[in-house]
C-alpha positions as CSV (number, residue, x, y, z in Angstrom):
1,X,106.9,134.2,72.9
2,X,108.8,133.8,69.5
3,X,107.5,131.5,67.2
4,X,110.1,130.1,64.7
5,X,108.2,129.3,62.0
6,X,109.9,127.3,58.9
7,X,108.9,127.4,54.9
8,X,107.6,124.4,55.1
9,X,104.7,125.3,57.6
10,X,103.9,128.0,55.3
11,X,103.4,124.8,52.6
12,X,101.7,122.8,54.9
13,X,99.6,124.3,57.0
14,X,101.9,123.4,60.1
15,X,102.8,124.9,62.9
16,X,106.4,124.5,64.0
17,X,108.9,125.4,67.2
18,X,112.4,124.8,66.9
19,X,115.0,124.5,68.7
20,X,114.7,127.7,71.9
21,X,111.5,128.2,71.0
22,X,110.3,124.3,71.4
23,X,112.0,124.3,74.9
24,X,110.3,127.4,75.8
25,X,106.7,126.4,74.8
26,X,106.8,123.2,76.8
27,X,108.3,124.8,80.0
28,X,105.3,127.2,79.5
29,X,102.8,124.8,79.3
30,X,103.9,122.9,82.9
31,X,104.4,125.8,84.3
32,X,100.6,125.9,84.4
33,X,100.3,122.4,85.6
34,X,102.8,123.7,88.4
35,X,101.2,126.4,89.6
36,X,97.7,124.3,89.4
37,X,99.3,122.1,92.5
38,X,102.1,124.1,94.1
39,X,100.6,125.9,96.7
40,X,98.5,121.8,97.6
41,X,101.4,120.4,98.8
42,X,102.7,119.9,102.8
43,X,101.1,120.0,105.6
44,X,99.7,123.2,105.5
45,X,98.9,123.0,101.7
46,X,95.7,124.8,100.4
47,X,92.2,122.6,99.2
48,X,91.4,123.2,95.5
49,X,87.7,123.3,94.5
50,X,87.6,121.1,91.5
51,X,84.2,121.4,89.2
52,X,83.4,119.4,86.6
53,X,81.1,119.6,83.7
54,X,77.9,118.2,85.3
55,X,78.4,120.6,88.2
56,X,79.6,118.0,90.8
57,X,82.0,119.4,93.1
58,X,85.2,118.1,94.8
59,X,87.6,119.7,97.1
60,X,90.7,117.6,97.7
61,X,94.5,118.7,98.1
62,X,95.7,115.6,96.8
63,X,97.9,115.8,93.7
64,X,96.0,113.3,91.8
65,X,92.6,114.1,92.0
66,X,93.6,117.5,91.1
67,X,95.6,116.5,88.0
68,X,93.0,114.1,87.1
69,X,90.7,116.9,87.1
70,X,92.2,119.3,85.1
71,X,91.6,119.3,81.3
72,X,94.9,119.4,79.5
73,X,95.2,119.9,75.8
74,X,99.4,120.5,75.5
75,X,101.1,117.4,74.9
76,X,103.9,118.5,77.5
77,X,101.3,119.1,79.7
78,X,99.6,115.9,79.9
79,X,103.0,114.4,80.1
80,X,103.2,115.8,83.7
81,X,99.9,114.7,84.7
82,X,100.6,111.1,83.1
83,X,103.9,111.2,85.4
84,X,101.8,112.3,88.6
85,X,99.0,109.3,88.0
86,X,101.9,106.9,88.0
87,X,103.4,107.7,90.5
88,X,100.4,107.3,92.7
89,X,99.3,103.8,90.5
90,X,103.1,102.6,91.5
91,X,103.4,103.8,95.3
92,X,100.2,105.9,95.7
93,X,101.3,109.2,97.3
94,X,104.0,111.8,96.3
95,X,102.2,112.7,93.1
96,X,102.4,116.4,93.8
97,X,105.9,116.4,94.9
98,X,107.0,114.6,91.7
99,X,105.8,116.9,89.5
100,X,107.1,119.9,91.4
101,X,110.6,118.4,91.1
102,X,109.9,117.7,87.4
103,X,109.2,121.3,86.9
104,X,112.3,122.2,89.1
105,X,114.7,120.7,86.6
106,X,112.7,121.7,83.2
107,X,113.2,125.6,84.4
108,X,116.8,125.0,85.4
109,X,117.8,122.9,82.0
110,X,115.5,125.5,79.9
111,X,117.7,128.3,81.5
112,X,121.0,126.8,80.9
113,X,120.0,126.1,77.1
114,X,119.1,129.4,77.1
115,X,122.0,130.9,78.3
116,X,123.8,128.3,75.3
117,X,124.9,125.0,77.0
118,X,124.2,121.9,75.1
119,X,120.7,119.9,75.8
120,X,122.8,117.3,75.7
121,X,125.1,118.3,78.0
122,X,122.3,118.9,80.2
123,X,120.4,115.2,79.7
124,X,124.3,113.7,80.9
125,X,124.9,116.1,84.0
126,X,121.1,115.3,85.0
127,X,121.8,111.6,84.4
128,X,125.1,111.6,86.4
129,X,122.9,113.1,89.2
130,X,120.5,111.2,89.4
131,X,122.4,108.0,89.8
132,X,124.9,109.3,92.2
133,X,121.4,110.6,94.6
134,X,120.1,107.3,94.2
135,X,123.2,105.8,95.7
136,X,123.4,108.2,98.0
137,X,119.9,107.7,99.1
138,X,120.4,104.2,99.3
139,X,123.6,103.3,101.2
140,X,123.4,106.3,103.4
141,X,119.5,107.8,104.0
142,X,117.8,104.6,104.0
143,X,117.1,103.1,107.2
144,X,116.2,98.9,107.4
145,X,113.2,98.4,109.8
146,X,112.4,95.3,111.6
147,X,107.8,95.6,111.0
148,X,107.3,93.6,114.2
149,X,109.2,95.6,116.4
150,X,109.3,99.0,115.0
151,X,105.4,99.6,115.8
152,X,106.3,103.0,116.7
153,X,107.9,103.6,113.7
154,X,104.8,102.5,111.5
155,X,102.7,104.9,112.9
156,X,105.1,107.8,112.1
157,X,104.8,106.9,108.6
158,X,101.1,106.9,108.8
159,X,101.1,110.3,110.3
160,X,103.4,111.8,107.8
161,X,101.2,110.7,105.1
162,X,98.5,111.9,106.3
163,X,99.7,115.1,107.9
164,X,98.5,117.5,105.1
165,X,94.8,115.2,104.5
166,X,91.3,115.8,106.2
167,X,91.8,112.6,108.2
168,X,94.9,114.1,110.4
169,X,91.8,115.7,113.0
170,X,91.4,112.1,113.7
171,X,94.6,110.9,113.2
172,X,94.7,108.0,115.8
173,X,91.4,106.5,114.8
174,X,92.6,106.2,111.2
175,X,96.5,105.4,112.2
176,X,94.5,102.1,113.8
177,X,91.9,101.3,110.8
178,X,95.8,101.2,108.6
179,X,97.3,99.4,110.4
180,X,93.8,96.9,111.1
181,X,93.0,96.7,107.0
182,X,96.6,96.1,106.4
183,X,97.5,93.3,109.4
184,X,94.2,91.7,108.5
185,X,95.0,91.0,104.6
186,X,98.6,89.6,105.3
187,X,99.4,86.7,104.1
188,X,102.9,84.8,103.3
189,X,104.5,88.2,103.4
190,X,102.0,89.8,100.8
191,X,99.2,92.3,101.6
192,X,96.3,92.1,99.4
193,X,95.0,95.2,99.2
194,X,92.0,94.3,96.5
195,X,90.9,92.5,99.6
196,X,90.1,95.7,101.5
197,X,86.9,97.5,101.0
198,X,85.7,101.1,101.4
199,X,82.2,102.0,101.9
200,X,80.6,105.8,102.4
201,X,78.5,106.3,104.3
202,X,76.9,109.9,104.4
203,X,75.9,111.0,108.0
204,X,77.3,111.5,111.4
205,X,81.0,112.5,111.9
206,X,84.5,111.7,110.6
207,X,85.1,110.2,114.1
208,X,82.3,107.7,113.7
209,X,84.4,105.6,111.0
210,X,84.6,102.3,111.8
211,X,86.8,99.4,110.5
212,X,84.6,95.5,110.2
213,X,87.0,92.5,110.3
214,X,84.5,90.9,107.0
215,X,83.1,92.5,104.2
216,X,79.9,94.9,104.2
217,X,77.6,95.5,101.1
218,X,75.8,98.3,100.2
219,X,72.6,96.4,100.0
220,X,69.8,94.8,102.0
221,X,68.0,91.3,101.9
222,X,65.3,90.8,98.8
223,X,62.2,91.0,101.8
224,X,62.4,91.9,105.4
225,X,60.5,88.5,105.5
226,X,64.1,87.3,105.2
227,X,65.7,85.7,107.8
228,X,68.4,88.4,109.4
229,X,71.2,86.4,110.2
230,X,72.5,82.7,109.1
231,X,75.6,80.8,110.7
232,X,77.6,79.1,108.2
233,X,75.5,79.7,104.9
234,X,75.9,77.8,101.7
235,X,76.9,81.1,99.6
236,X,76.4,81.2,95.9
237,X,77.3,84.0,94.0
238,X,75.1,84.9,90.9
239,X,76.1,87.3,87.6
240,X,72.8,87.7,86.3
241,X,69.2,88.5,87.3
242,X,66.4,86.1,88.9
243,X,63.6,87.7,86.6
244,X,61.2,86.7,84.7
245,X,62.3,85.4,81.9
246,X,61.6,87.2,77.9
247,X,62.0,85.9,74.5
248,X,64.4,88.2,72.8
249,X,63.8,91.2,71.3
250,X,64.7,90.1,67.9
251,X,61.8,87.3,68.2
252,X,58.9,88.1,66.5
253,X,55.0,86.5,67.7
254,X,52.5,86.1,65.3
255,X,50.1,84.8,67.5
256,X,46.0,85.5,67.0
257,X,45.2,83.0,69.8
258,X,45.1,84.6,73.2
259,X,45.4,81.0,74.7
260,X,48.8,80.4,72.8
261,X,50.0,83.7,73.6
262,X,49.3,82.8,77.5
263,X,51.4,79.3,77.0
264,X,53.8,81.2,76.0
265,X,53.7,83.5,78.8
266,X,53.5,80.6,81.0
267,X,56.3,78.9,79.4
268,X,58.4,81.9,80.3
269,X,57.0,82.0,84.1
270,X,58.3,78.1,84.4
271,X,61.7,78.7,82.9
272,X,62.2,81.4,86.0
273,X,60.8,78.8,88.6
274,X,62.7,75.8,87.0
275,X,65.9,78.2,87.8
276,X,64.3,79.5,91.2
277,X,63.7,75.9,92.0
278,X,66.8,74.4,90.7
279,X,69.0,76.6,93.2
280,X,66.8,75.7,95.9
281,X,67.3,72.3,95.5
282,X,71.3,72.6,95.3
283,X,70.7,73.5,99.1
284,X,72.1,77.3,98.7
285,X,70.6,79.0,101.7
286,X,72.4,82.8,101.1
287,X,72.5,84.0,97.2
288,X,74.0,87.3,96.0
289,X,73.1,88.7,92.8
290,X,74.1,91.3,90.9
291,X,71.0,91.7,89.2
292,X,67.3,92.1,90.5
293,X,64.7,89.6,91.7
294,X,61.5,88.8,90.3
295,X,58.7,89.3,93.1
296,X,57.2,85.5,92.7
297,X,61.3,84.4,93.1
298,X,61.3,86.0,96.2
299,X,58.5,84.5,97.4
300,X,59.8,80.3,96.7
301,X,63.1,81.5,98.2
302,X,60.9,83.0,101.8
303,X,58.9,79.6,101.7
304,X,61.9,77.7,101.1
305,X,64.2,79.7,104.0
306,X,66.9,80.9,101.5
307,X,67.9,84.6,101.9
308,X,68.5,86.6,98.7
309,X,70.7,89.8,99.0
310,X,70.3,91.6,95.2
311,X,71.5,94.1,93.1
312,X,75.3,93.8,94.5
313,X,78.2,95.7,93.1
314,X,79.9,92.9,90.4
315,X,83.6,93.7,92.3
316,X,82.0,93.0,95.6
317,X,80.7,89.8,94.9
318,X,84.0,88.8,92.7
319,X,85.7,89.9,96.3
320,X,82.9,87.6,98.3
321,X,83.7,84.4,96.2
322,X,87.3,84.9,96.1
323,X,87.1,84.9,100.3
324,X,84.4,82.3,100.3
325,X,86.0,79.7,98.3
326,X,83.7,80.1,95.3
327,X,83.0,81.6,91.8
328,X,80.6,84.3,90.2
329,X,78.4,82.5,87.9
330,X,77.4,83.8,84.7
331,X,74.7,80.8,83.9
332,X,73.9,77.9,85.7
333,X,72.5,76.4,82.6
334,X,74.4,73.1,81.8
335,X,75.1,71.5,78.7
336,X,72.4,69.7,78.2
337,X,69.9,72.7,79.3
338,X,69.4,71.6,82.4
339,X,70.3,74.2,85.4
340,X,73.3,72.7,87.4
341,X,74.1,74.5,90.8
342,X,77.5,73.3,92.1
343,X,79.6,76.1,93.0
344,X,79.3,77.1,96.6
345,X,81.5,79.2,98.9
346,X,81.0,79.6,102.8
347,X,81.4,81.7,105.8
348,X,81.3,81.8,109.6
349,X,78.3,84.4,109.7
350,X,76.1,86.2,107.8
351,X,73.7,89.1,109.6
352,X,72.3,92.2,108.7
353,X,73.2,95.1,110.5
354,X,72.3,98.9,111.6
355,X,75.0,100.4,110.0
356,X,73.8,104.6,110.4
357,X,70.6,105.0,109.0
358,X,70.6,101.8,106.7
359,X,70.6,98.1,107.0
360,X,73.6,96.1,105.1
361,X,74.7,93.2,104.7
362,X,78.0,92.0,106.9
363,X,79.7,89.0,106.3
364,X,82.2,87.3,108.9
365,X,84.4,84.8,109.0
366,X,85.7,83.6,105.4
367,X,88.5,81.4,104.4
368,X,90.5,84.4,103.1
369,X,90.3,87.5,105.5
370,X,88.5,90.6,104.3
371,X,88.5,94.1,105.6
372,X,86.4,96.8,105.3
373,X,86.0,100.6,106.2
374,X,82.8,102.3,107.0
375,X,83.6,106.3,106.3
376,X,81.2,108.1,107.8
377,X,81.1,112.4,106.8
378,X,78.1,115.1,107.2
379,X,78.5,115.2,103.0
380,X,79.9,113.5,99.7
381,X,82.9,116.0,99.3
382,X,83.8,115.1,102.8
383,X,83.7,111.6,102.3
384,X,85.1,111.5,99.2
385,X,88.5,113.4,100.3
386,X,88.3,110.7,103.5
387,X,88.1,107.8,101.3
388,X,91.3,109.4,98.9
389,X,93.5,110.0,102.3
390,X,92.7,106.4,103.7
391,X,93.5,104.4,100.2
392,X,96.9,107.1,100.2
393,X,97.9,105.8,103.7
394,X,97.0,102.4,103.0
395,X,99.1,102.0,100.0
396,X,102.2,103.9,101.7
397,X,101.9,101.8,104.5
398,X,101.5,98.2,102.2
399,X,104.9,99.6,100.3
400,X,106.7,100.3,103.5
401,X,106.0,96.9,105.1
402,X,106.9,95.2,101.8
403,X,110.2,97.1,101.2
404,X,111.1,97.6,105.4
405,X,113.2,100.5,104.3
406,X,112.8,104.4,105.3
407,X,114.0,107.9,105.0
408,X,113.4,111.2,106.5
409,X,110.9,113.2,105.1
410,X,110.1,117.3,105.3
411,X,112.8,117.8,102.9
412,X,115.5,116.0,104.6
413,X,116.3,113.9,101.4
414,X,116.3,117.0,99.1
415,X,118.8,118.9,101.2
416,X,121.0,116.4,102.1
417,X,121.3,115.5,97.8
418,X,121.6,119.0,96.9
419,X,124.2,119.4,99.5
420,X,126.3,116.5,98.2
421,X,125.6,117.2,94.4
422,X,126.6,120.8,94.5
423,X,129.8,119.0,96.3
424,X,130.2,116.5,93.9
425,X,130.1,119.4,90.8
426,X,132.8,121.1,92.4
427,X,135.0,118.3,92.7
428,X,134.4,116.7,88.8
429,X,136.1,118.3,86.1
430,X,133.2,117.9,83.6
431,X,131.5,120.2,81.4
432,X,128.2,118.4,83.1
433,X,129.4,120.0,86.5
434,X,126.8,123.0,85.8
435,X,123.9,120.9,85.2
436,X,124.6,119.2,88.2
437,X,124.4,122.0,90.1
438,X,121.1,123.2,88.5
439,X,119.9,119.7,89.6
440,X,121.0,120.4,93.4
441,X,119.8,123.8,93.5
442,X,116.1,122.1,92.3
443,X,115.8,119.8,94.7
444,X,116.0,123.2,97.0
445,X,112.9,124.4,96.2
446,X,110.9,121.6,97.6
447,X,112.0,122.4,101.5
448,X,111.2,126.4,100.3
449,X,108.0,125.1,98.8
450,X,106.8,123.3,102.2
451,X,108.1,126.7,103.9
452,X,106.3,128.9,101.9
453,X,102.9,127.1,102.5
454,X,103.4,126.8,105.7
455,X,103.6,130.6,106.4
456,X,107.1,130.4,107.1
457,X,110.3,132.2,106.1
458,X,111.4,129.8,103.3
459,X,115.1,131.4,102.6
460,X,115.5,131.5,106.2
461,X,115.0,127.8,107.5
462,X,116.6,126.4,104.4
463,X,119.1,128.3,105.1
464,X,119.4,127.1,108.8
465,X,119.0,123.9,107.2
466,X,121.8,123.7,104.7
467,X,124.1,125.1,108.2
468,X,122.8,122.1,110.3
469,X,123.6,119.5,107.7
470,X,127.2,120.8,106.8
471,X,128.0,121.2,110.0
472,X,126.7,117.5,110.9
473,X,128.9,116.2,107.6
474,X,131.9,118.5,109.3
475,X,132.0,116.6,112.1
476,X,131.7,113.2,110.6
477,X,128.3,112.4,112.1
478,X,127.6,110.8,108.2
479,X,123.8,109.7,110.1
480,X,122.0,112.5,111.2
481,X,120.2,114.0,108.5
482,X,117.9,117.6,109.2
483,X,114.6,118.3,107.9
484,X,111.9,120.8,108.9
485,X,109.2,120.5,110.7
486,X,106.7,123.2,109.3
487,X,104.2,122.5,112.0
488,X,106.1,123.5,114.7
489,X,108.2,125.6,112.6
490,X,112.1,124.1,113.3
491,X,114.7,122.6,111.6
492,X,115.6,118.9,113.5
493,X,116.5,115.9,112.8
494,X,113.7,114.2,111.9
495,X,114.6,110.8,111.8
496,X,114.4,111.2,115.8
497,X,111.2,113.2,115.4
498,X,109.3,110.6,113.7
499,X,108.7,112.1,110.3
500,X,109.6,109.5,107.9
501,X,108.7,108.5,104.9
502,X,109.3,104.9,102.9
503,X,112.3,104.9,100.7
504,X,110.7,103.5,97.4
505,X,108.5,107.0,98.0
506,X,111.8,109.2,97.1
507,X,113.5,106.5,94.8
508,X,110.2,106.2,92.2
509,X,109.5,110.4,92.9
510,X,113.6,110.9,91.5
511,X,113.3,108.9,88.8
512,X,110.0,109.8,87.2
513,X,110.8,113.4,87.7
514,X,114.2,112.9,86.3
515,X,112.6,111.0,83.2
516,X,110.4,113.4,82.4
517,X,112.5,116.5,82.7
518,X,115.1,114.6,79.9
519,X,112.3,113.6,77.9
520,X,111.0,117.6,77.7
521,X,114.7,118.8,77.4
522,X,115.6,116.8,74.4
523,X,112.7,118.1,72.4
524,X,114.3,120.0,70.3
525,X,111.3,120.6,67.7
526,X,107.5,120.6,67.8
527,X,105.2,120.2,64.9
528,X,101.6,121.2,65.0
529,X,99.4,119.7,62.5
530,X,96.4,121.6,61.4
531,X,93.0,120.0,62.5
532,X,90.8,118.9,60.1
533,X,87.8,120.7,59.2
């Protein structure tokens, strides 16, 4: 590659691209990113083996993870991989096909500068594009749903997502848990998502998931001394530890007296009890903590019938109080030093359970409904990747139910906009008409791409699918819209078919990838500074 350097880097120890050569560089540096993720995406899209500096392992197709992995030093770069992570933070799936659309129109504008068209001329046409696909997309793709009665529907979107994830082998056990978490957490129109809870559990099968209607820690009771299960317990919620207390470490004892030393030390032992005691008397009978528990604490709570459940995780209990109708304390010290106990939540049932090879804690019953998973998976990597595919079908399903709109999926929005866009820049007597046309023939490649990693004759069935959807805009039909169906290997309609996807997936995908294409195509200069030494 060229490197146009001016006199002034020579002065300043700079490094600088301009104008070609600045354009050239960034579409360089994604195209790396691209290839990282191209061949991970559709159904039949390759794992990648990600490995990070400690050595731990994980093999995932999904987009993010992979992105999230990779170590990116080029500013263009990590623009792409910024793009992909919101993408999944705003509708959380579609972060591969974002940035392979991104890339799409990068390669296409760098081309048409190169040839000598105007960046700017190539920013408008991609503009003027994009707002007549979004249009397009919604006054003629997008589909209203009713949620109540379009069950069927819901479970197509489900399966779509999760057509190309680990969790497809089992893909009407975890269609059910989606729909469970998701119906379980409604409330006034709103699902609240924070309310749902995934636990891994290492051991047995993928099949052996389970979803709990409550919420399960990862921890035991304090003792097995304990009492196992309590109906309608006084729950408090604790941010600290139950240990014996310590002076700080910036106290200093200069003490000869072994009997004053051990008043001190018993003055510590009776500040922990006066706490123990002072929680015991408030009438709590089940306390979380997110610290540990001191063993003469455990033993007043056993003689007093109050069952302690320790080292929680701090989200978990924030969760529990939330649900319970109660807050996570950080002191129960009062004003006047004296320990005050008055914040208290409660349940329908408390009980420890055989949960695999463990005992946890399961709580039932709350004022706000919780949800929770239990993945099960012979090993980490294999939990992991279930735990990534569930949250992706949860959140696809929470924006479909929120938004009640759909559109066909395996390419069928992509063909259907480069079919009316290459229109639409034959019919406009613009000097944007041939960016608009590179924009069409991008959106091309990501039916060739879900071809191609499906071991199928790309050219072919796009092709056949171009043919299907002219001849369906021939005849007036303005509804049926074609897709593929790489599983099977066809060109349908897909709508019919059941593979649909929600329309805020393809609206937020457009218009991140359409962002960040401008945004690299109107660099027109790049300055390196020299690090310093």
């Amino acid at each position: 590659m060229h490197n146009e350097i001016s006199a002034s880097s020579l002065l300043t120890g700079c490094e600088i691209f301009q104008g070609v050569s600045s354009i050239k560089k960034n579409t360089e540096s994604i195209r790396q990113i691209y290839n990282s993720i191209k061949t991970s995406y559709g159904p039949h899209g390759f794992d990648k083996m990600c490995v990070d500096a400690s050595g731990m392992v994980s093999i995932t197709n999904d987009g993010a993870t992979i992105l999230k992995n990779i170590l990116v030093d080029d500013p263009a770069a990590k623009l792409m991989v910024n793009l992909s992570l919101e993408q999944d933070k705003e509708v959380g799936d579609g972060t591969t096909s974002v940035v392979l659309l991104a890339y799409n129109l990068i390669e296409r504008g760098c081309k048409l500068i190169l040839e000598g068209v105007h960046p700017s001329v190539v920013v408008s046409g991609y503009r003027m594009a994009f707002n007549e696909s979004i249009k397009y997309i919604k006054e003629k793709m997008g589909k209203r749903i009713n949620i109540k009665q379009d069950k069927k529907v819901i479970e197509n979107i489900i399966n779509t997502c999760i057509s190309s994830k680990i969790i497809y082998q089992e893909k009407e056990l975890f269609t059910n848990i989606t729909l469970s978490c998701l119906e379980n957490v409604h409330e006034n129109g709103k699902y609240a998502t924070e309310r749902i809870s995934i636990l891994k559990s290492i051991g047995g099968s993928i099949k052996e998931s389970m979803f709990y209607n409550g919420c399960i820690l990862n921890c035991s009771v304090a003792s097995q001394l304990m009492q196992k299960s309590l109906k309608n317990p006084k729950i408090l919620c604790l941010d600290f530890s139950l240990s014996r207390e310590k002076l700080p470490l910036t106290v200093s004892i200069n003490v000869s007296d072994p009997e004053k030393l051990e008043k001190i030390r018993s003055e510590e032992v009776l500040m922990t009890k006066n706490k123990c005691q002072a929680i015991i008397d408030s009438g709590a009978t089940l306390v979380f903590l997110t610290g540990g528990l001191d063993e003469m604490v455990i033993k007043m709570f056993i003689d007093s019938g109050v069952v302690a459940v320790r080292r929680c995780l701090k989200s978990d209990l924030a969760s529990i109080a939330a649900s319970t109708g109660t807050v996570l304390l950080k002191s129960i010290v009062g004003d006047d030093n004296e320990y005050h106990v008055d914040s208290f939540g409660t349940c329908e049932q408390f009980e420890v359970k055989q949960l695999g090879e463990y005992e946890l804690c399961y709580i039932s019953g709350c004022k706000q409904n919780m949800s929770t998973v239990l993945i099960r998976g012979p090993n980490s990597q294999i939990v992991e990747e279930v735990e990534r595919s569930l949250n992706d079908s949860i959140q696809i399903l929470k924006r479909t139910m929120e938004s009640k709109n759909i559109v066909p999926s395996g390419g069928s929005v992509e063909s259907a906009l480069s079919f009316l866009l290459e229109d639409f820049s034959a019919k406009i007597n613009l000097k944007e008409h041939i960016s608009i046309f590179a924009y069409s023939d991008a959106l091309l490649e990501i039916p060739k791409i879900l071809a191609a990693n499906a071991g199928l004759n790309s050219n072919k069935l796009v092709s056949e699918l171009l043919s299907c959807q002219w001849e369906a805009y021939m005849s007036g039909n303005y509804d049926k819209f074609y897709g593929l169906d790489v599983v099977k290997g066809v060109v349908q309609d897909n709508f019919e078919h059941g593979i649909v996807e929600p329309t805020i997936y393809k609206l937020k995908a457009l218009k991140l990838a359409t962002e960040a294409a401008i945004s690299v195509l109107r660099i027109n200069e790049i300055i390196v500074f020299p690090s310093k030494k």
